[in-house]
C-alpha positions as CSV (number, residue, x, y, z in Angstrom):
1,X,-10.1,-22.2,26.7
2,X,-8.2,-21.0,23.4
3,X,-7.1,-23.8,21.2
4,X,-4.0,-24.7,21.0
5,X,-3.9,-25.4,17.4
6,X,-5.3,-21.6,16.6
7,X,-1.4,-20.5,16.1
8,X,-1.1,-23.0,13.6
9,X,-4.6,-22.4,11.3
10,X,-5.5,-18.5,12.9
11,X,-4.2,-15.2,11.1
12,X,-4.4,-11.9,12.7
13,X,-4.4,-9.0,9.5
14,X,-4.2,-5.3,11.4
15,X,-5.0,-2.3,8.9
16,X,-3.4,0.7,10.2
17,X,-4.1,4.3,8.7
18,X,-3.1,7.5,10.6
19,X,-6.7,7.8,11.7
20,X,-8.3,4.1,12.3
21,X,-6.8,0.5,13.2
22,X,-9.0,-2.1,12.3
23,X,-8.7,-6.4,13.2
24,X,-9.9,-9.6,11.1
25,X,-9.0,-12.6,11.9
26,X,-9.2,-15.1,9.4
27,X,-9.6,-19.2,10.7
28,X,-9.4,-22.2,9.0
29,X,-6.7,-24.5,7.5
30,X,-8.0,-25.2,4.0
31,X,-10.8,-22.9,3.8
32,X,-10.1,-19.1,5.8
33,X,-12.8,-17.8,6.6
34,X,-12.9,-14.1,7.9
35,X,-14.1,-12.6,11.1
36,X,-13.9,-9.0,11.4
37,X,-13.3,-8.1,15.1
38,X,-13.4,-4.7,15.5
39,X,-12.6,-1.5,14.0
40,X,-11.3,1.6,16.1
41,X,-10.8,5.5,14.8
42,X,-8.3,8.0,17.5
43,X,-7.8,11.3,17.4
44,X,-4.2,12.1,17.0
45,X,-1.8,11.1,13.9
46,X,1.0,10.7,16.0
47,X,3.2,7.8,16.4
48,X,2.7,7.3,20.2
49,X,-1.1,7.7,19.9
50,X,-1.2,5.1,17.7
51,X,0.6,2.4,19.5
52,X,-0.7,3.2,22.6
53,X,-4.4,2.7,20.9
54,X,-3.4,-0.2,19.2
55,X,-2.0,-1.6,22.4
56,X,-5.1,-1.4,24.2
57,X,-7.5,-1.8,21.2
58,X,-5.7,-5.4,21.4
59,X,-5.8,-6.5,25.0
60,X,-9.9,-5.4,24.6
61,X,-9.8,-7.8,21.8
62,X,-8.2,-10.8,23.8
63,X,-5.3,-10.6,20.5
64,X,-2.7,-12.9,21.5
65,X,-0.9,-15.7,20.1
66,X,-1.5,-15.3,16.9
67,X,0.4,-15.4,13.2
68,X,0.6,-11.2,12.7
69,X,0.3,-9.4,9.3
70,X,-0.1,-5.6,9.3
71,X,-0.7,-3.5,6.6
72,X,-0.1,0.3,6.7
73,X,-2.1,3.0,4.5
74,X,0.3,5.1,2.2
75,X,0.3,8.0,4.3
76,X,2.6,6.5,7.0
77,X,5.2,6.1,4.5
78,X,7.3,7.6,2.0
79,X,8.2,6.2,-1.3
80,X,10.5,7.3,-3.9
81,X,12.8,6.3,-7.1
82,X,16.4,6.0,-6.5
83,X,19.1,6.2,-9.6
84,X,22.2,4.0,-8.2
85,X,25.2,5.6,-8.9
86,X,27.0,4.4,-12.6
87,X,29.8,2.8,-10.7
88,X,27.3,1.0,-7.6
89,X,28.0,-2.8,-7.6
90,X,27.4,-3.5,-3.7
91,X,24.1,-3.2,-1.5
92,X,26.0,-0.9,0.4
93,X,26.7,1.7,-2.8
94,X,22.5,1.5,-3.3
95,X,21.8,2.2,0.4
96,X,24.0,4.8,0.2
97,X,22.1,6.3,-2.8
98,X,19.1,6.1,-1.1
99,X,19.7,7.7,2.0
100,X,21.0,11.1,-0.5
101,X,17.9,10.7,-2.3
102,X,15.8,10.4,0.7
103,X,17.8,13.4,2.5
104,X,17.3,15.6,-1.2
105,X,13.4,14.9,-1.4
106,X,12.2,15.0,2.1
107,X,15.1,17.3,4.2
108,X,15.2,15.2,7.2
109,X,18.0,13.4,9.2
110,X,17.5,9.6,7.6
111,X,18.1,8.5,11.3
112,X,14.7,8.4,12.2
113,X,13.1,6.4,9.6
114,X,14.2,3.3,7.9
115,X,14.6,2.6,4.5
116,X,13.7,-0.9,2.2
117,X,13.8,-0.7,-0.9
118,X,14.2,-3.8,-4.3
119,X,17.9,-2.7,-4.4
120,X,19.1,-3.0,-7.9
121,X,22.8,-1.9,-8.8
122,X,21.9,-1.7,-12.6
123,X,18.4,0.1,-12.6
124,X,16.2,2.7,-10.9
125,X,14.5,1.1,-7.9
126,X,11.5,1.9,-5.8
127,X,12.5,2.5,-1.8
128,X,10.0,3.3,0.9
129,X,10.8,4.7,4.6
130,X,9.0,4.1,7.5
131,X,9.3,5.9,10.6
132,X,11.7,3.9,12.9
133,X,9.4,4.7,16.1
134,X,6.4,2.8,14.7
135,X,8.5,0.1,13.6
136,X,9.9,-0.2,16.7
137,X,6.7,0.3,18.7
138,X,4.5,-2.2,16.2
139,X,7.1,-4.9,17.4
140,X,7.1,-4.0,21.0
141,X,3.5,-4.2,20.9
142,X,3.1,-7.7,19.1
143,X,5.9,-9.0,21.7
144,X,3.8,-8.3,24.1
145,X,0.8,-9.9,23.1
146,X,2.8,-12.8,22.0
147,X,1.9,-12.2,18.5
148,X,3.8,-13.8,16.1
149,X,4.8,-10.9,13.2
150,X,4.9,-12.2,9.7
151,X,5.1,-8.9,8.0
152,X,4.6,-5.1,8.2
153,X,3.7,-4.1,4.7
154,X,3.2,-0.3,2.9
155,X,-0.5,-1.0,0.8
156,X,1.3,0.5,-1.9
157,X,3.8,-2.4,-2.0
158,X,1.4,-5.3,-1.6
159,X,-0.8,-3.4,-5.0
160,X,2.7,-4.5,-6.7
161,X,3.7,-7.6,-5.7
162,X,0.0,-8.8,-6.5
163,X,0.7,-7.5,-10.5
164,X,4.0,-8.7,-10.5
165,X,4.6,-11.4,-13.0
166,X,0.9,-11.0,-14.3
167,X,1.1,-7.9,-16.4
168,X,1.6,-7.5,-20.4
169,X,1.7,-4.6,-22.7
170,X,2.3,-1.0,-21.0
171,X,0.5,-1.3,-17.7
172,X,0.1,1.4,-15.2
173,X,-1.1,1.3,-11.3
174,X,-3.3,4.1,-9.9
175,X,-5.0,3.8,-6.2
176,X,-7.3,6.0,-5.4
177,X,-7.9,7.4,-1.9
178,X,-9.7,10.3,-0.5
179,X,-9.0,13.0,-3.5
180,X,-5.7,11.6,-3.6
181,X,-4.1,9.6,-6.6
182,X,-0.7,7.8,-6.5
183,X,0.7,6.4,-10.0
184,X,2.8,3.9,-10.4
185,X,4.7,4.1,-13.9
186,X,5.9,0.3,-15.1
187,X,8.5,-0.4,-18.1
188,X,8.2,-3.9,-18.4
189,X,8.3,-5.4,-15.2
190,X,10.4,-3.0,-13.7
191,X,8.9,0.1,-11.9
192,X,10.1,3.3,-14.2
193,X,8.1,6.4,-11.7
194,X,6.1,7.5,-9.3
195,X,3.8,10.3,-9.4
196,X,1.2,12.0,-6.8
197,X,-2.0,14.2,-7.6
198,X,-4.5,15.6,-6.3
199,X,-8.7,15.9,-7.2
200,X,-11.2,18.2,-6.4
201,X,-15.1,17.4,-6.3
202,X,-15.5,19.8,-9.3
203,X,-12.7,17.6,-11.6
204,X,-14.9,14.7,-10.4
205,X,-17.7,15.3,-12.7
206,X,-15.1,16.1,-15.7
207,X,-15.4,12.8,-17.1
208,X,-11.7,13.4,-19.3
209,X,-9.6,14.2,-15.8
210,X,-8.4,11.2,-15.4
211,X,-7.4,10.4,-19.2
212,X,-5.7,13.8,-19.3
213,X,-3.6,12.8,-16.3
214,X,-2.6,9.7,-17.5
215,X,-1.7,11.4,-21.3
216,X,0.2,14.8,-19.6
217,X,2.2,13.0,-17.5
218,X,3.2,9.9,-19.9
219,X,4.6,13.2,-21.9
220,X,6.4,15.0,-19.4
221,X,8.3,12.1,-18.3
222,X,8.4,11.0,-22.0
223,X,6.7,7.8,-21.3
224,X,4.5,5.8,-23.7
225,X,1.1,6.4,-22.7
226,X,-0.1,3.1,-21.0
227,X,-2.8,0.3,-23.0
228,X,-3.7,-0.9,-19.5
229,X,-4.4,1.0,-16.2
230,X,-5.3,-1.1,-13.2
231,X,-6.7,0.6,-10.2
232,X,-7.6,0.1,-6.7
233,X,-10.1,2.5,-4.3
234,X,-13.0,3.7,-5.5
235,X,-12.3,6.3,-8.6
236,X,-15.3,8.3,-9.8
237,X,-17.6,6.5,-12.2
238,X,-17.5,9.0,-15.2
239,X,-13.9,8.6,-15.5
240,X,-14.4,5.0,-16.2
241,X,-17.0,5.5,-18.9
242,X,-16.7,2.9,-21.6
243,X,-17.5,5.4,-24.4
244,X,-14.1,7.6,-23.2
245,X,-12.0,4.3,-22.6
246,X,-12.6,3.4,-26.0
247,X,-11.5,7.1,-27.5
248,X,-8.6,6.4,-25.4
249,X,-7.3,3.1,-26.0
250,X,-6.8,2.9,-22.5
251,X,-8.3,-0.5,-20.8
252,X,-9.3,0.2,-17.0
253,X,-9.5,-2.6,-14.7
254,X,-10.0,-2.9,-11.4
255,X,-7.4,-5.1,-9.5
256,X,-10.5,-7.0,-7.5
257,X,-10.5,-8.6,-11.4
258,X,-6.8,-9.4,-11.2
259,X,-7.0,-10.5,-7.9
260,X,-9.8,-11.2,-5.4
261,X,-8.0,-10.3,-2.9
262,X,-8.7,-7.3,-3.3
263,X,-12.7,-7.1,-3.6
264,X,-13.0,-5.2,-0.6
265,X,-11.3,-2.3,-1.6
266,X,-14.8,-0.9,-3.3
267,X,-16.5,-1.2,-0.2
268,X,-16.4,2.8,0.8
269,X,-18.3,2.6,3.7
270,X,-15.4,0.8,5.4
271,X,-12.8,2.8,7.4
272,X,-9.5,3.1,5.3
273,X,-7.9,0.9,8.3
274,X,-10.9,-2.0,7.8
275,X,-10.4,-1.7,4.1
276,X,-6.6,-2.5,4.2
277,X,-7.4,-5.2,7.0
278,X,-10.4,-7.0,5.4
279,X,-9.2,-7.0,1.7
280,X,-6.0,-8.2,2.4
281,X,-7.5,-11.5,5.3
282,X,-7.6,-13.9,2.0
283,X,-4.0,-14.2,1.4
């Protein structure tokens, strides 16, 4: 017989990527502790796949009544700066921006996705868009299993609000992820760009790729080049040598320093899913 009291003291964290969902559940009032359930990989990146495995993947679990977070991998989403207009001094006049931006970039009706974004009438703001079918659907599915839904979260946006208010000097964010790099530009507080790139195995074992990012584009976006890059995945070792940090005046640290929350991220023998699941079951 479940306890009663598990609603109360028991948190459900689901990591969704476009290829695995994986489940911990964290117990415990005071002191969580973490109990990975299962992990599950399917075969199709679609929308309907996933729910549809997720659904089952939670009745196999016995997942029910339970406080809800879940945490989606990059790729189901699309971020992207948006200037409000000179003259914008209503939500509405942002929104509005957004959904031309979002139209410009991407060339798709905005009707099928939905946008959040930290609207700001006086400065460029980040927005994200999620596919309205999985939000939809990743409701659905926790009504059903009587889940209670704290959040769905982009792992992009929780990297942020973990170094907000704890960053000085000229910080930068860069997570790492399967060849892929996403930077995240900062002035101040304020997030000033994004950027995405791309690394092969041969720029790997060039131990100046990832300094020569950083320094080409700080100067095509005319940025200062940054004294502190944080970092989360697993980038290769040679870029992180302390002989070339210290020709570059760049500091590297890892945000399982800032933050250990985030310890689990170097674990690469994880799926992407249990990553985004596991590292995120200590908040």
């Amino acid at each position: 017989m479940r306890n009663p009291f598990t609603i109360f003291t028991d948190t459900l964290h689901i990591g969704l990527s476009q290829s695995d969902i994986a489940l911990v559940h964290s117990s415990g009032l005071l002191k969580k502790q973490n109990h990975v359930v299962k992990e599950h990989t399917f075969k199709q990146d679609t929308v309907e796949n996933c729910l549809s495995d997720l659904s089952l993947f939670l009745v196999e679990n016995q997942c029910q009544r339970l406080k809800t977070n879940i945490f989606l991998s990059n790729s189901w989403v699309r971020f992207f700066m948006v200037t409000p207009p000179s003259n914008a001094s209503r939500f509405q006049d942002c929104q509005a921006a957004a959904e031309v931006r979002f139209s410009t970039l991407f060339g798709e009706a905005i009707s099928t996705w939905e946008i959040s974004a930290d609207w700001q009438v006086k400065h460029p703001f980040l927005a994200c868009a999620i596919p309205r079918a999985l939000l939809t659907g990743l409701k659905r599915v926790a009504d059903e299993r009587h889940l209670s839904l704290l959040k769905i979260e982009p792992q992009l946006i929780t990297y942020i609000n973990c170094l907000r208010g704890k960053m000085s000097g000229n910080p930068w964010l860069g997570i790492f992820n399967d060849g892929n790099l996403d930077l995240v530009m900062f002035s101040g507080n304020r997030i000033s760009r994004l950027h995405k790139c791309t690394y092969s195995d041969k720029e790997t074992q060039d131990k100046n790729w990832l300094h020569d990012t950083i320094q080409r584009e700080a100067f095509r976006h005319n940025s200062e080049i940054p004294t502190i890059f944080f970092y989360a995945g697993q980038p290769p070792k040679l870029w992180l040598d302390t002989e070339s940090n210290a020709a570059s005046n760049i500091s590297y640290d890892s945000l399982d320093k800032l933050d250990k929350r985030f310890a689990q991220l170097t674990i690469t023998t994880q799926s992407e899913a249990m990553r985004l699941a596991n590292s995120w079951s200590k908040k």
